[in-house]
N, C-alpha and C positions, 0 to 999 in steps of 0.2 A: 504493500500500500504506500503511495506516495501520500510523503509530508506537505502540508500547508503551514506558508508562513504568513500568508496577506489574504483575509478572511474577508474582504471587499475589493471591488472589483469598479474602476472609472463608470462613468456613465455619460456618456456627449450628444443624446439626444429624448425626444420624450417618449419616443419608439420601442429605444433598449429599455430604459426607465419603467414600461410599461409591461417589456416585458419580464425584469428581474424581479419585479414587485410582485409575480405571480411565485408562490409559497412551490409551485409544483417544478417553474423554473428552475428557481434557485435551489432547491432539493435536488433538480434531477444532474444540475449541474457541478455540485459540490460531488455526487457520487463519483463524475466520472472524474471530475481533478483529483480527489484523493486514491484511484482504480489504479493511476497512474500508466506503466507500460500493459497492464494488463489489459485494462479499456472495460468498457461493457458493451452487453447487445442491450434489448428495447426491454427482454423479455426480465434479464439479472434485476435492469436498475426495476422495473415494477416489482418482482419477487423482494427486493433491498428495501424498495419504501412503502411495501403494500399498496402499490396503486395501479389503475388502472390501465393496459398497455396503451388504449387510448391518450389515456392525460401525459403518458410519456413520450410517447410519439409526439405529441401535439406540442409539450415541453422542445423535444431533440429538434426538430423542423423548423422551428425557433431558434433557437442557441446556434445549431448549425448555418445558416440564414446569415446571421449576425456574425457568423466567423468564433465564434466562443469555442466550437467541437468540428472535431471530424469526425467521417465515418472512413472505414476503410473497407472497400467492396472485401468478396470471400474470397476472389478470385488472388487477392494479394495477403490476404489473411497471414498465408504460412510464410509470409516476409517476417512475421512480428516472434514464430516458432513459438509461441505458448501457449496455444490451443489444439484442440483438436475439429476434425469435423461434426463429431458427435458433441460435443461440448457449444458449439454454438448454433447448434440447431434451435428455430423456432419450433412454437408452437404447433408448426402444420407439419415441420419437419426438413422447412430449410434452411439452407444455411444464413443467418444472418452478419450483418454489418455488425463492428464493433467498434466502439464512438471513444474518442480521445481527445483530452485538452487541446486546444489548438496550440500551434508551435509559435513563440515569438521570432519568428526569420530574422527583423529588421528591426532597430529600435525605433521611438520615437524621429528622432533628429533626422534621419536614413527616409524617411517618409515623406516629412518635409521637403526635404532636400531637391525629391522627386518629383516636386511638387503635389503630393495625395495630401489633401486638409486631415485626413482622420490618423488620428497613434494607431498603433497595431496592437489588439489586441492584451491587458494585461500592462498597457503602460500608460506615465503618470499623464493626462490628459492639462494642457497650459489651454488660456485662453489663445486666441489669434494673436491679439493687438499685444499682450503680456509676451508671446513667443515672439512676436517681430522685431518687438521696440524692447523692450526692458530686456528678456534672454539677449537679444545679440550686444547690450549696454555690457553686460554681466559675463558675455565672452570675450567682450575686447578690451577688459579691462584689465590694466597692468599686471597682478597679482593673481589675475585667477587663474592661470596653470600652475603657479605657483599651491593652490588652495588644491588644485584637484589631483597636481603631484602628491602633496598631503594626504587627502584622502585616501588615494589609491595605495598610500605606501602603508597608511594605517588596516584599512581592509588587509591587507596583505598579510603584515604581521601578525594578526589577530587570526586571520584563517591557518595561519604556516606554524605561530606558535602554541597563540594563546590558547584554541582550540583543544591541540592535539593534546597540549598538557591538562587538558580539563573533561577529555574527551570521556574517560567510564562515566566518569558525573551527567552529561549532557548525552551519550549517545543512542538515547532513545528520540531524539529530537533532530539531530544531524540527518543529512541529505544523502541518497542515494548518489552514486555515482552512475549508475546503469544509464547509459545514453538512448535521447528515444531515436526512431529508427527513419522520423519524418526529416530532424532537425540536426540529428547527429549530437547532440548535448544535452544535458539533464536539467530537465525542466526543474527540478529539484534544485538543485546546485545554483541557478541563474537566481530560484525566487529567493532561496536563503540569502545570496549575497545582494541582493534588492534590498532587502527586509533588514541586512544591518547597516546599509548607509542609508536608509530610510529612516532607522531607530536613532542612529547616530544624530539625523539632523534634529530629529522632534527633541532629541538631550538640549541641543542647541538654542531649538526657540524657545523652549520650558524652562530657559536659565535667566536669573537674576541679572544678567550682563545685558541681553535681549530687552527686557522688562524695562530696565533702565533705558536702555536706546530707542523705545514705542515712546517712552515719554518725553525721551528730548526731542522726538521727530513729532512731538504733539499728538500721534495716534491715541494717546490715553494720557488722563489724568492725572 
């Protein structure tokens, strides 16, 4: 079973919005992120949440739609080698699809670039006008490779050291390495190290130094 570290997910229109508000969506969608390399068919995740193969179908053709899951026809099934054919047989007795996190190919920034207005899947979502004007302020500014040298050296030692020495303590938490077979890299390993320069920054603005500097820029009282 794959690990989750980021237990919400962006939201950039009222579409998705509408549809992750449905209790059957996001049920059916957490099944198959935590299923991980193993995936599900239509028929596990209804048997998983007692629900009706309808309402997950109805869920999947959603999610999938929106890019959230894939399915992987049968015919490519034995690429993934961890099933059998009798194992994902449906209910009539064929074989079905089996549905998987979608892969993040490209980051945010790589999208843009391309000119495609929407993040890909699973990334931090900025307004327009915030990415155009204030992000590009914030990469050409003196210092900041400087900061993101920083970061990345911090990440690092904390994966390379800190980790390993604290590893029995924590390793019921730590990431699979198992690579998926869409992306070549472990959807695991990408969200853990998301999830600590994400924790790192919220230290940053929940600090008394921050707090101070909302006041002197008059944001607060």
């Amino acid at each position: 079973m794959r690990q989750v570290y980021l237990t919400h997910l962006p939201v950039n229109s009222d579409k998705i919005a509408r549809m992750l508000e449905k209790e059957s969506s996001w049920a059916v969608l957490q099944t198959i992120r935590k299923s991980g390399l193993d995936g599900r068919t239509v028929k596990e995740i209804a048997d998983e949440l007692n629900e009706s193969v309808s309402t997950v179908y109805g869920a999947i053709s959603a999610l999938e739609r929106e890019g959230y899951i894939k399915g992987v026809k049968p015919t490519k099934l034995k690429l993934w080698g961890r099933h059998t054919k009798k194992q994902d047989e449906d209910r009539k007795g064929k074989v079905a699809k089996r549905y998987f996190e979608a892969c993040e190919l490209r980051t945010g920034g790589a999208h843009r670039n391309e000119g495609e207005p929407e993040n890909p899947w699973g990334d931090v979502i900025f307004s327009n006008q915030f990415y155009d004007k204030v992000g590009n302020l914030i990469q050409n500014t003196e210092n900041f490779k400087k900061l993101q040298e920083a970061l990345i050296q911090f990440v690092s030692g904390f994966c390379k050291e800190k980790i390993p020495a604290e590893s029995e303590k924590i390793k019921d938490v730590l990431p699979s390495a198992e690579k998926c077979h869409g992306c070549e890299k472990s959807h695991e390993g990408h969200e853990f190290v998301k999830a600590i320069l994400l924790y790192t920054a919220t230290q940053v603005i929940d600090s008394e130094e921050i707090k101070g500097l909302m006041k002197e820029l008059g944001y607060t009282n």
